[in-house]
N, CA, C and O atoms as a GROMACS GRO file, in nm:
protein
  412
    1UNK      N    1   0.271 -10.293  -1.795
    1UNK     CA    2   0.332 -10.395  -1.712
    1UNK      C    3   0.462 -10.340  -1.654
    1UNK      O    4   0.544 -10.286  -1.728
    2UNK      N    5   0.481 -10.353  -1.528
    2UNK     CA    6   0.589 -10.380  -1.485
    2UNK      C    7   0.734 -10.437  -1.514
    2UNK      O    8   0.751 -10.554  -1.547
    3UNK      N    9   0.852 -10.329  -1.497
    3UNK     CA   10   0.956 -10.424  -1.569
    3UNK      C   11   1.050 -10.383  -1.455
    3UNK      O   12   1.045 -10.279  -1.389
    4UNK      N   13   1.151 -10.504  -1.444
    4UNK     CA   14   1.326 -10.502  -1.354
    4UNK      C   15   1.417 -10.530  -1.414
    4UNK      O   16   1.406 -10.605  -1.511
    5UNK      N   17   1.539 -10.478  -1.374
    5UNK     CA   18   1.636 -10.496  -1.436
    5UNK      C   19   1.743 -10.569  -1.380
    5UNK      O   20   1.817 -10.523  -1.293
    6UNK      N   21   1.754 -10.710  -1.438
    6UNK     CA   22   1.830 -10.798  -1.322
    6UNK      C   23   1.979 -10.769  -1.295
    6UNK      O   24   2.050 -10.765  -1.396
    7UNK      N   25   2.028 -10.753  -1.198
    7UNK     CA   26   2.211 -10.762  -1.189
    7UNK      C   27   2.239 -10.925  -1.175
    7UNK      O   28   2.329 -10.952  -1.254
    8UNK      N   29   2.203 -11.021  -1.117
    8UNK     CA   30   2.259 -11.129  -1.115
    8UNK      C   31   2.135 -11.226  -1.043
    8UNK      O   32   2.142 -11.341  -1.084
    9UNK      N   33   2.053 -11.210  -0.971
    9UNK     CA   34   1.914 -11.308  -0.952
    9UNK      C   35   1.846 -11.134  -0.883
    9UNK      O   36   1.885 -11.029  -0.832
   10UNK      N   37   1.733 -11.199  -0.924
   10UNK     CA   38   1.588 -11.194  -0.928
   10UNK      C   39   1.475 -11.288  -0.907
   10UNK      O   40   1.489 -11.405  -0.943
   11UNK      N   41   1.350 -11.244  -0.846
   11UNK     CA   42   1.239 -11.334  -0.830
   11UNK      C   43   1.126 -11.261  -0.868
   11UNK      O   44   1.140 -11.140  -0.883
   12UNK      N   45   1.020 -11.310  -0.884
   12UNK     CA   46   0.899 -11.268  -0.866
   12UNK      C   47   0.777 -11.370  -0.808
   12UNK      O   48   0.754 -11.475  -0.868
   13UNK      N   49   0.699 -11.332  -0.688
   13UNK     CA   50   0.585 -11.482  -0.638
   13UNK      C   51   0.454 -11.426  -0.654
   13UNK      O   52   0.411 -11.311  -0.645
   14UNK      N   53   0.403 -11.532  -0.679
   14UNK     CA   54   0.229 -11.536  -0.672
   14UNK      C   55   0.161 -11.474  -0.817
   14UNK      O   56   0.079 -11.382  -0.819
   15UNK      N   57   0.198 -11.523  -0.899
   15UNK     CA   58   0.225 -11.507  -1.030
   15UNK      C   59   0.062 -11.590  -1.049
   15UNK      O   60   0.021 -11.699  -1.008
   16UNK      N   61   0.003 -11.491  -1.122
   16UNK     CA   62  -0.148 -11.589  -1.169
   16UNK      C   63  -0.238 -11.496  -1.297
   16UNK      O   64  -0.357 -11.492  -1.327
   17UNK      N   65  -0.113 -11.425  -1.352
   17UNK     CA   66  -0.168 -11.398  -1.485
   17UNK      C   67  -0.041 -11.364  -1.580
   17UNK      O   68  -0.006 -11.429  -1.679
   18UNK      N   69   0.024 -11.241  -1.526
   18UNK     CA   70   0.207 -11.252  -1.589
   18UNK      C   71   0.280 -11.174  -1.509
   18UNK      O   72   0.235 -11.066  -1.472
   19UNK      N   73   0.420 -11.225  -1.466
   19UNK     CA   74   0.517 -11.178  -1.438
   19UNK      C   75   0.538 -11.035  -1.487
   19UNK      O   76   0.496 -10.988  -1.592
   20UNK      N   77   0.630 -10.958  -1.367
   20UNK     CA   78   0.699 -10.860  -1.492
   20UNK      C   79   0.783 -10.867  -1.577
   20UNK      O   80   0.846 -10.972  -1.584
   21UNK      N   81   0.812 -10.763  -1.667
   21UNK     CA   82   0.925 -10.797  -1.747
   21UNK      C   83   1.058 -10.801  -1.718
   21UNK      O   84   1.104 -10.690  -1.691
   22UNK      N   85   1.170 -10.934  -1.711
   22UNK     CA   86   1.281 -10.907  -1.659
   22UNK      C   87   1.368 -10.815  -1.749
   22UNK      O   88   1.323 -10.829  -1.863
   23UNK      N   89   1.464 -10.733  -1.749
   23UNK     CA   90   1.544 -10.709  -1.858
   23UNK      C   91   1.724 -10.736  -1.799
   23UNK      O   92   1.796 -10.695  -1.708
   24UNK      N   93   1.733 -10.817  -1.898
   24UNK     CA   94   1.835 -10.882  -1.887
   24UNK      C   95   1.949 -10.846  -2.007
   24UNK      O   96   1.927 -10.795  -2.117
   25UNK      N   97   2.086 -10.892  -1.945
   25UNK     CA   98   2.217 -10.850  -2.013
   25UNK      C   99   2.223 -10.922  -2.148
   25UNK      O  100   2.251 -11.032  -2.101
   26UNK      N  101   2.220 -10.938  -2.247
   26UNK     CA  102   2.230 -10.992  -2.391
   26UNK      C  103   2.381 -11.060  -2.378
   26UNK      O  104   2.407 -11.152  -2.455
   27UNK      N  105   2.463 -11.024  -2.298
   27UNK     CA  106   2.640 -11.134  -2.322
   27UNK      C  107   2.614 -11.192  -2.194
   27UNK      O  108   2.709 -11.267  -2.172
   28UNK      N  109   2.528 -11.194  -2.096
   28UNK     CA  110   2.546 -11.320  -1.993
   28UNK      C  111   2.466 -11.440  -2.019
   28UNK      O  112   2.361 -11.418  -2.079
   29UNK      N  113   2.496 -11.584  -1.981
   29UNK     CA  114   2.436 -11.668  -1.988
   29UNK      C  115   2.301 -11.616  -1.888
   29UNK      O  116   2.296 -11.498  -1.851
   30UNK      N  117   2.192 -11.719  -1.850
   30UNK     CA  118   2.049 -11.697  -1.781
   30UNK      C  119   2.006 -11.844  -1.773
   30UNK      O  120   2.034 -11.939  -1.846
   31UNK      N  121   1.932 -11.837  -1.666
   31UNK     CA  122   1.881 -11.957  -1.646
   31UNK      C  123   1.776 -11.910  -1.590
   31UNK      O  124   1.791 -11.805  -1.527
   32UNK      N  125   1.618 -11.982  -1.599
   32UNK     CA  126   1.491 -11.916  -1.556
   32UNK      C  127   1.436 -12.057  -1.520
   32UNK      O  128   1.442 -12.160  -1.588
   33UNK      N  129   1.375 -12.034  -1.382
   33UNK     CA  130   1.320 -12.162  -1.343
   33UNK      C  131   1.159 -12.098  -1.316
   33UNK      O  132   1.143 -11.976  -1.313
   34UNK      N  133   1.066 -12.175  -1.300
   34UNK     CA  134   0.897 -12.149  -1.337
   34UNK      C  135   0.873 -12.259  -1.173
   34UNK      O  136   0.900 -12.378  -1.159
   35UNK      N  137   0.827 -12.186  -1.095
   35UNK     CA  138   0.796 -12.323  -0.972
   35UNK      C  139   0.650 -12.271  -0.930
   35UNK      O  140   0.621 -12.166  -0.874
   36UNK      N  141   0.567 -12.373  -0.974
   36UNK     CA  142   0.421 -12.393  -0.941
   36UNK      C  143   0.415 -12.374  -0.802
   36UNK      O  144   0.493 -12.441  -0.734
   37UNK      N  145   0.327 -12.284  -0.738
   37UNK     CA  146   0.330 -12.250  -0.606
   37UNK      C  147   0.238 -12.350  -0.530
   37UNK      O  148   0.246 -12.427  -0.434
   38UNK      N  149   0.123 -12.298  -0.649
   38UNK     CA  150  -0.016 -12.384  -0.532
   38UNK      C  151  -0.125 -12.389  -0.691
   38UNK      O  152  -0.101 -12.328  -0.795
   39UNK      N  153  -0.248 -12.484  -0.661
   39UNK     CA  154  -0.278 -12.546  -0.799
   39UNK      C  155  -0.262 -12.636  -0.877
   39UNK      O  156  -0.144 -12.668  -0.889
   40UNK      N  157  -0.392 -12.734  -0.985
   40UNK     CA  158  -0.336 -12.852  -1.040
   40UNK      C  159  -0.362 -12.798  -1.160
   40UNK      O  160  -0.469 -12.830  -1.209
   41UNK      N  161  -0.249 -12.675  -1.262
   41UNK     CA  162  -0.289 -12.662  -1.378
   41UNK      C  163  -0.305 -12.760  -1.462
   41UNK      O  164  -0.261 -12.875  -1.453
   42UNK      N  165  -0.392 -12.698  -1.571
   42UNK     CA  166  -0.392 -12.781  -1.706
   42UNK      C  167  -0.295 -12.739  -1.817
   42UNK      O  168  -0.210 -12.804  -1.878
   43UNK      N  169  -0.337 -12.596  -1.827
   43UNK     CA  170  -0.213 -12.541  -1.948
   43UNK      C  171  -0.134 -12.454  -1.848
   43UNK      O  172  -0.083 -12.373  -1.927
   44UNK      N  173  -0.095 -12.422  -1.740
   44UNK     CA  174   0.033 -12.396  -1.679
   44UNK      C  175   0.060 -12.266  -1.723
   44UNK      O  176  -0.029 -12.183  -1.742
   45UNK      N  177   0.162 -12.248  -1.737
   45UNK     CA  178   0.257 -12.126  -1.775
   45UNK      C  179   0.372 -12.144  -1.868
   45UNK      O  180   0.442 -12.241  -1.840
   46UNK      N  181   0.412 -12.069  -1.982
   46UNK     CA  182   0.495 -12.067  -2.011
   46UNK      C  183   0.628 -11.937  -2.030
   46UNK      O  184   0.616 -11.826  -2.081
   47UNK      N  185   0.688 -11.968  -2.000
   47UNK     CA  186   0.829 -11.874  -2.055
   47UNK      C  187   0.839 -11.763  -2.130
   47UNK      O  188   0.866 -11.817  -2.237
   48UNK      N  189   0.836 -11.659  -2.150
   48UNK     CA  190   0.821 -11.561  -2.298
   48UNK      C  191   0.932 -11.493  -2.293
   48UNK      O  192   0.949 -11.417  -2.197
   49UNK      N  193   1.045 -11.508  -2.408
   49UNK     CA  194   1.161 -11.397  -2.410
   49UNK      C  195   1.152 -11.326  -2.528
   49UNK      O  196   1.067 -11.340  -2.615
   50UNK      N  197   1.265 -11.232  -2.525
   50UNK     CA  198   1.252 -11.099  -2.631
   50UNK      C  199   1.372 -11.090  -2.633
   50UNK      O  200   1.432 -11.122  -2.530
   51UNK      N  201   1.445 -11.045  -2.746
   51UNK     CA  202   1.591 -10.974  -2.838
   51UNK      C  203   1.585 -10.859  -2.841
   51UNK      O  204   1.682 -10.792  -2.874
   52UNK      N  205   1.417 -10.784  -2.795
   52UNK     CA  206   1.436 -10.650  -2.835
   52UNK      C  207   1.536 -10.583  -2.699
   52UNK      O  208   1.582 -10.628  -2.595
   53UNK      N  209   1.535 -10.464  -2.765
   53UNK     CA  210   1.656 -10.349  -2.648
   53UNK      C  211   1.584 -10.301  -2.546
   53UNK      O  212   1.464 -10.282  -2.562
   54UNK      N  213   1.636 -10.280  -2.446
   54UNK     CA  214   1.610 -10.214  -2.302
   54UNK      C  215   1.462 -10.106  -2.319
   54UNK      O  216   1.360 -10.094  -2.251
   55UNK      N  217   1.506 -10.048  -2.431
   55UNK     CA  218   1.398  -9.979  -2.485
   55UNK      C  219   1.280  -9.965  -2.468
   55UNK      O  220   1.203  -9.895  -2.403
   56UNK      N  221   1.278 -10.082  -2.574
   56UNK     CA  222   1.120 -10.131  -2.610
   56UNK      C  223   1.093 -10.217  -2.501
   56UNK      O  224   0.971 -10.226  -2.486
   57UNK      N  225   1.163 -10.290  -2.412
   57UNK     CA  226   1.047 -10.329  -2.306
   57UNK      C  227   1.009 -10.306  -2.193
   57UNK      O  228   0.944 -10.367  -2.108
   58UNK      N  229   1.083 -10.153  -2.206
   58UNK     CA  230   1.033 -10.043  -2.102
   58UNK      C  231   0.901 -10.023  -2.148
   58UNK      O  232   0.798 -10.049  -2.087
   59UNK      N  233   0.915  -9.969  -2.276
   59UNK     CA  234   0.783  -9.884  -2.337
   59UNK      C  235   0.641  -9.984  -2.372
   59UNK      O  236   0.530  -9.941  -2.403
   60UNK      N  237   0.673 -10.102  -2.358
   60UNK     CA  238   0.622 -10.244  -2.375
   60UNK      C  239   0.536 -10.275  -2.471
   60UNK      O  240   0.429 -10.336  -2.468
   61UNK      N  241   0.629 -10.198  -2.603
   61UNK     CA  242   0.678 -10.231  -2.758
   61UNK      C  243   0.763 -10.382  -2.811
   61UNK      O  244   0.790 -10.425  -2.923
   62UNK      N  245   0.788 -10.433  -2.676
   62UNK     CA  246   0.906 -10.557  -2.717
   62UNK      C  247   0.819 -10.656  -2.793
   62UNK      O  248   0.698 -10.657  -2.769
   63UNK      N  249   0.862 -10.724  -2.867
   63UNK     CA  250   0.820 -10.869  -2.909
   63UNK      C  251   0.831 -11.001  -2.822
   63UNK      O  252   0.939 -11.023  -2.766
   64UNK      N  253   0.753 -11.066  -2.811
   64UNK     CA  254   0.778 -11.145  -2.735
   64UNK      C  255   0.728 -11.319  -2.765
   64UNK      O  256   0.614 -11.367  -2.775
   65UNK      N  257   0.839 -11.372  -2.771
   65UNK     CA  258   0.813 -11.524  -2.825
   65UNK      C  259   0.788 -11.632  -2.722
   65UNK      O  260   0.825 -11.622  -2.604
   66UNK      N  261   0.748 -11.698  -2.753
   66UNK     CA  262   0.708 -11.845  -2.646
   66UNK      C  263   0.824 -11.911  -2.606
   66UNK      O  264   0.907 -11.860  -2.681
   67UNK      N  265   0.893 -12.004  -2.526
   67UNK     CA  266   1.009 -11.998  -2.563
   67UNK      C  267   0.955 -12.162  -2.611
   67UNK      O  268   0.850 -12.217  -2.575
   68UNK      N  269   1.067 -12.221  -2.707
   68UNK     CA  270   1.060 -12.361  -2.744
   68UNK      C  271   1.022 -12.474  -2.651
   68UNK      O  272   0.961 -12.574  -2.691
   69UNK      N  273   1.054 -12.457  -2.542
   69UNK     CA  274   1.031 -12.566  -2.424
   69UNK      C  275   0.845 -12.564  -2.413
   69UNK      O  276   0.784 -12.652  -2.353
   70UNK      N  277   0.784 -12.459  -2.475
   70UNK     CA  278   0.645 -12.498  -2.441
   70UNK      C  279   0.572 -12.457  -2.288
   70UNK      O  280   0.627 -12.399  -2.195
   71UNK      N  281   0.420 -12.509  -2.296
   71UNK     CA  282   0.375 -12.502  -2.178
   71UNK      C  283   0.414 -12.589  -2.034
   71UNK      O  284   0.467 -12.696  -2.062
   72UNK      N  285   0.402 -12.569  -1.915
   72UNK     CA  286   0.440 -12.638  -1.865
   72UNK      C  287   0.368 -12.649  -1.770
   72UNK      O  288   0.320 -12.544  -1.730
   73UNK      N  289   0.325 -12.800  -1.682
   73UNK     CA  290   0.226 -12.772  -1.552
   73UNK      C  291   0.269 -12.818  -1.412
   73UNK      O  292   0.200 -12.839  -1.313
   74UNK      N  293   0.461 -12.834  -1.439
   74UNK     CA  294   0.487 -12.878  -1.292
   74UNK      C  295   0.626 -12.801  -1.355
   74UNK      O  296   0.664 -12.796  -1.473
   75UNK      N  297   0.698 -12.734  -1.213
   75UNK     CA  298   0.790 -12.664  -1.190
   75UNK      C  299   0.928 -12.757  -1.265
   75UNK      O  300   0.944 -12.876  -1.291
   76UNK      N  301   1.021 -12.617  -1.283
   76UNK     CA  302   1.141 -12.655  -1.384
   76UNK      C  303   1.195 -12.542  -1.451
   76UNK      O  304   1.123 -12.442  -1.443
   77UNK      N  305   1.322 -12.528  -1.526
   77UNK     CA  306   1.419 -12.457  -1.509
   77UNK      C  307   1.445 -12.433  -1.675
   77UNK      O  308   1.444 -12.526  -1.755
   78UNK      N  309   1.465 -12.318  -1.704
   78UNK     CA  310   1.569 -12.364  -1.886
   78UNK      C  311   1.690 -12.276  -1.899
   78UNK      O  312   1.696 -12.153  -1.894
   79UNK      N  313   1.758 -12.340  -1.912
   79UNK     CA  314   1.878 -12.225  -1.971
   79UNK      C  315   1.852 -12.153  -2.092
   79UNK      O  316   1.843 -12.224  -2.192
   80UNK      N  317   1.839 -12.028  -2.106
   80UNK     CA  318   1.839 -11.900  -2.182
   80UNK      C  319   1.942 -11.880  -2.255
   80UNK      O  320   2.036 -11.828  -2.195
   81UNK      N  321   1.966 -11.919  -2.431
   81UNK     CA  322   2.103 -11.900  -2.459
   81UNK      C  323   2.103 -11.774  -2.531
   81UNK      O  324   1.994 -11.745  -2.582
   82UNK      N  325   2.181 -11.708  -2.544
   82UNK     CA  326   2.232 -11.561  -2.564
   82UNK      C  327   2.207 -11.551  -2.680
   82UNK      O  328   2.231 -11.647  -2.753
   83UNK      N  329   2.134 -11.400  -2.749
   83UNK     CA  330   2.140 -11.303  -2.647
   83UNK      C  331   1.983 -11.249  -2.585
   83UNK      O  332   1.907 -11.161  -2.625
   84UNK      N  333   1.976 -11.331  -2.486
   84UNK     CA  334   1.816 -11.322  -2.449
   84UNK      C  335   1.828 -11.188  -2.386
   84UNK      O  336   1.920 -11.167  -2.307
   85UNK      N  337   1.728 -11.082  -2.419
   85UNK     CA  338   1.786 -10.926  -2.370
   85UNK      C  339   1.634 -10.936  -2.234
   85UNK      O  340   1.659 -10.888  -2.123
   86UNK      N  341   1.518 -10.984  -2.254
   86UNK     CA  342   1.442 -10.997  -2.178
   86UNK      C  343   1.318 -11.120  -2.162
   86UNK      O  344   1.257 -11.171  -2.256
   87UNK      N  345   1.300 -11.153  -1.995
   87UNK     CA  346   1.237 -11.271  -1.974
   87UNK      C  347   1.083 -11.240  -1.919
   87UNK      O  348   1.047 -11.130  -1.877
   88UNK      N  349   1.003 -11.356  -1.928
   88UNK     CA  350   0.870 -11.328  -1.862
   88UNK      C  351   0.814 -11.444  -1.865
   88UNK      O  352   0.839 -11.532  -1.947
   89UNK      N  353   0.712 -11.452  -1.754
   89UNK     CA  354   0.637 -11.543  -1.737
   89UNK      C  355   0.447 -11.554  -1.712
   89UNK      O  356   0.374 -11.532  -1.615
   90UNK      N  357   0.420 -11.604  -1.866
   90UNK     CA  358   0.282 -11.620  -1.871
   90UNK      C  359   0.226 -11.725  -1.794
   90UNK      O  360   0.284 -11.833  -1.782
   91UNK      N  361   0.079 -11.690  -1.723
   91UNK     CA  362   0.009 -11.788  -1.661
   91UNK      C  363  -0.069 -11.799  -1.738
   91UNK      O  364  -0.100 -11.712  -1.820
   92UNK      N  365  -0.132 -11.939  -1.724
   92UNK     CA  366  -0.277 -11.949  -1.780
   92UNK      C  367  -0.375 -12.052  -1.643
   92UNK      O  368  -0.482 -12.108  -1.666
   93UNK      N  369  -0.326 -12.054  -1.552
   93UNK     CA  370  -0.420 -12.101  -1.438
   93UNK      C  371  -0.278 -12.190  -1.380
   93UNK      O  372  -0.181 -12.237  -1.439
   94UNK      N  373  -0.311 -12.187  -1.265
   94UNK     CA  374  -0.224 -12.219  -1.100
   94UNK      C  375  -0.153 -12.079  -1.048
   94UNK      O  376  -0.174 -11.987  -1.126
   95UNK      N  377  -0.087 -12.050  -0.954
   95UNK     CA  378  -0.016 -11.977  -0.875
   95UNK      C  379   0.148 -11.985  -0.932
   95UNK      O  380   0.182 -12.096  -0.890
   96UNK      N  381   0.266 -11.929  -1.003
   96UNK     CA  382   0.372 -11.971  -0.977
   96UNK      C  383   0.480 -11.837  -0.912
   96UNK      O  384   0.439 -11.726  -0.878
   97UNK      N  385   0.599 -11.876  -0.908
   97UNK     CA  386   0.706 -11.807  -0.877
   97UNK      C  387   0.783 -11.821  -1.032
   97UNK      O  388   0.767 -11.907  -1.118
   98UNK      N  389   0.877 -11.694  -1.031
   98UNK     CA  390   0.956 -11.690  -1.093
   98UNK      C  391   1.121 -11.685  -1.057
   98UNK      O  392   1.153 -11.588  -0.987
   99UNK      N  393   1.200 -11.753  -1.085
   99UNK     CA  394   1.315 -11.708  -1.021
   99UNK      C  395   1.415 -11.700  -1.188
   99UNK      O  396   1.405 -11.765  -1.292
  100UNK      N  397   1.509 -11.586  -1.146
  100UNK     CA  398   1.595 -11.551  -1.257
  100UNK      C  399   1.727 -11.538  -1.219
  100UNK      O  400   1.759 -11.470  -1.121
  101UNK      N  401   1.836 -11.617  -1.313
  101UNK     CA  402   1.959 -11.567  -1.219
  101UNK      C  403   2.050 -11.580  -1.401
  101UNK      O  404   2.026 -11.654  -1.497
  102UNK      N  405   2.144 -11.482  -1.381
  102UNK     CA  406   2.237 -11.460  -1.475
  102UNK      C  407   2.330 -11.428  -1.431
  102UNK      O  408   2.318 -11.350  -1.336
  103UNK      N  409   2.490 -11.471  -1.479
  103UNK     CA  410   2.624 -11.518  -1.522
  103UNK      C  411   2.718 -11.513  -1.602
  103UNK      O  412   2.816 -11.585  -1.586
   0.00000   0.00000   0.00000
């Protein structure tokens, strides 16, 4: 998979299996919004972040957790609290965008 390394926003569109991997600063805040493009999912997409280092989700060794907010099937936003080192976004049916911005 594919990975970027955000300086302050990022996007990714047309998302219909997974995003790439963002890798993100561990001392900035983050906020990640999920916007359904086109499609009436059922189980949607959810969120997936990682603690591991720059490293491992180059080599795409990282761990990667669901985030608490769950699945989702209509567009919306979560704040990422620190130290989220990297973001991603799973589909499981519809089209979405990803947008990423950190602070």
């Amino acid at each position: 998979m594919a990975f970027k390394t955000v300086a302050v926003f990022d996007a990714q569109t047309a998302i219909t299996t997974q995003s790439d991997d963002f890798i993100l600063r561990a001392e900035k805040e983050v906020t990640a919004a999920a916007h359904l493009t086109s499609g009436s999912p059922v189980t949607g997409a959810i969120l997936q972040i990682t603690l591991d280092e720059d490293e491992k989700i180059k080599a795409g060794t990282a761990l990667w957790v669901n985030s608490p907010m769950g699945n989702r099937i209509t567009s919306g936003a979560e704040k990422l609290l620190r130290p989220v080192t990297g973001v991603r976004l799973k589909v499981t049916d519809g089209t979405w965008a990803l947008h990423i911005r950190q602070y």
